[in-house]
C-alpha positions as CSV (number, residue, x, y, z in Angstrom):
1,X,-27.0,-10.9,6.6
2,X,-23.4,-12.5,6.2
3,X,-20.0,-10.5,7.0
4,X,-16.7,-12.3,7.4
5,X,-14.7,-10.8,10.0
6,X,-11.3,-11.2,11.2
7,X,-10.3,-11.7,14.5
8,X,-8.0,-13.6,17.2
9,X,-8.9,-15.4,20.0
10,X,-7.1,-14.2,23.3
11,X,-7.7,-17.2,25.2
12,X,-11.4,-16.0,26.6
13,X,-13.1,-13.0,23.6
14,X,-12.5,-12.9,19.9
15,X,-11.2,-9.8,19.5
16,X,-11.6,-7.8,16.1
17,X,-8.7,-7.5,13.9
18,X,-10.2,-4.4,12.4
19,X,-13.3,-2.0,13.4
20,X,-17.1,-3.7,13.0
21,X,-19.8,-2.0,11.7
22,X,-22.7,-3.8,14.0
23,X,-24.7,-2.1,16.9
24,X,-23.2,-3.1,20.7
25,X,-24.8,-5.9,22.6
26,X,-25.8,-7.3,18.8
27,X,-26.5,-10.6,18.7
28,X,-24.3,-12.7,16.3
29,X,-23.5,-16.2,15.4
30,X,-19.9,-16.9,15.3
31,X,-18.6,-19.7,13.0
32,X,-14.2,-19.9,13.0
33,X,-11.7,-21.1,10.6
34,X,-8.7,-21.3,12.0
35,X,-5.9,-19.3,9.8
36,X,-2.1,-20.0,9.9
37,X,-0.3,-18.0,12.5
38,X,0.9,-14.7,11.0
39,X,4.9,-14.2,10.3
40,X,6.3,-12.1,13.2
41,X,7.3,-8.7,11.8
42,X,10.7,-9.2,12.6
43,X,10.7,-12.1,9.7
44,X,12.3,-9.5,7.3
45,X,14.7,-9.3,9.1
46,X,15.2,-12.6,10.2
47,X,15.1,-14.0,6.0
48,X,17.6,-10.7,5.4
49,X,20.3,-12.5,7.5
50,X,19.8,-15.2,5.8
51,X,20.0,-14.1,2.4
52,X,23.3,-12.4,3.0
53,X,24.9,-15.6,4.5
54,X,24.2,-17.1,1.4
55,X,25.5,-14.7,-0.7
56,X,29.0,-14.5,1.7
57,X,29.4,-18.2,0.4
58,X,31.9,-19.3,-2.1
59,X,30.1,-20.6,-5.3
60,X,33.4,-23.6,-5.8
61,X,33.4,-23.3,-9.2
62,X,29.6,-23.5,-9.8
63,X,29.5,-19.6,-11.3
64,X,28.7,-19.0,-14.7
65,X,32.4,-18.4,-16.7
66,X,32.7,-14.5,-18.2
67,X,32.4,-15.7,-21.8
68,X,29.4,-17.2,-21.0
69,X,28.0,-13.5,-20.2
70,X,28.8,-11.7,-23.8
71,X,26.0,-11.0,-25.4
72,X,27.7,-12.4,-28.8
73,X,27.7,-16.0,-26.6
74,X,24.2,-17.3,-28.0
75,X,26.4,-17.4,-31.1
76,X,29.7,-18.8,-30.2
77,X,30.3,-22.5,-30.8
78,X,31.8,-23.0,-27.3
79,X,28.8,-24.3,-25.3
């Protein structure tokens, strides 16, 4: 029987991510793929702060002009 289970390693067990549905003392074969480190939860807000100093920055003329947002623009001869 195969079952892939998550787990970490904290530096001397592997220690379940989530509960394991085999009898104690079971004997098992462990084979590990090593995932990429998980964001920390605080990422949010870390990418948050970010996200707002970009928006606090001037755009130096690079914004799209207010014509260019009417509706009646995919029309107009101006582009």
């Amino acid at each position: 029987m195969r079952m892939t289970i998550r787990a970490r390693f904290d530096g001397r067990a592997f220690v379940p991510e989530e509960p394991v549905a085999l009898p104690v003392n079971q004997p098992v074969t462990v084979e590990a793929e090593i995932r990429p480190a998980a964001c920390p939860r605080d990422d949010l807000g870390v990418r948050n702060e970010a996200l707002m100093r970009f928006l606090a920055q001037p755009l130096n003329g690079k914004g799209i002009p207010d014509w260019a947002l009417d509706r009646e623009f995919i029309y107009d001869d101006r582009a």
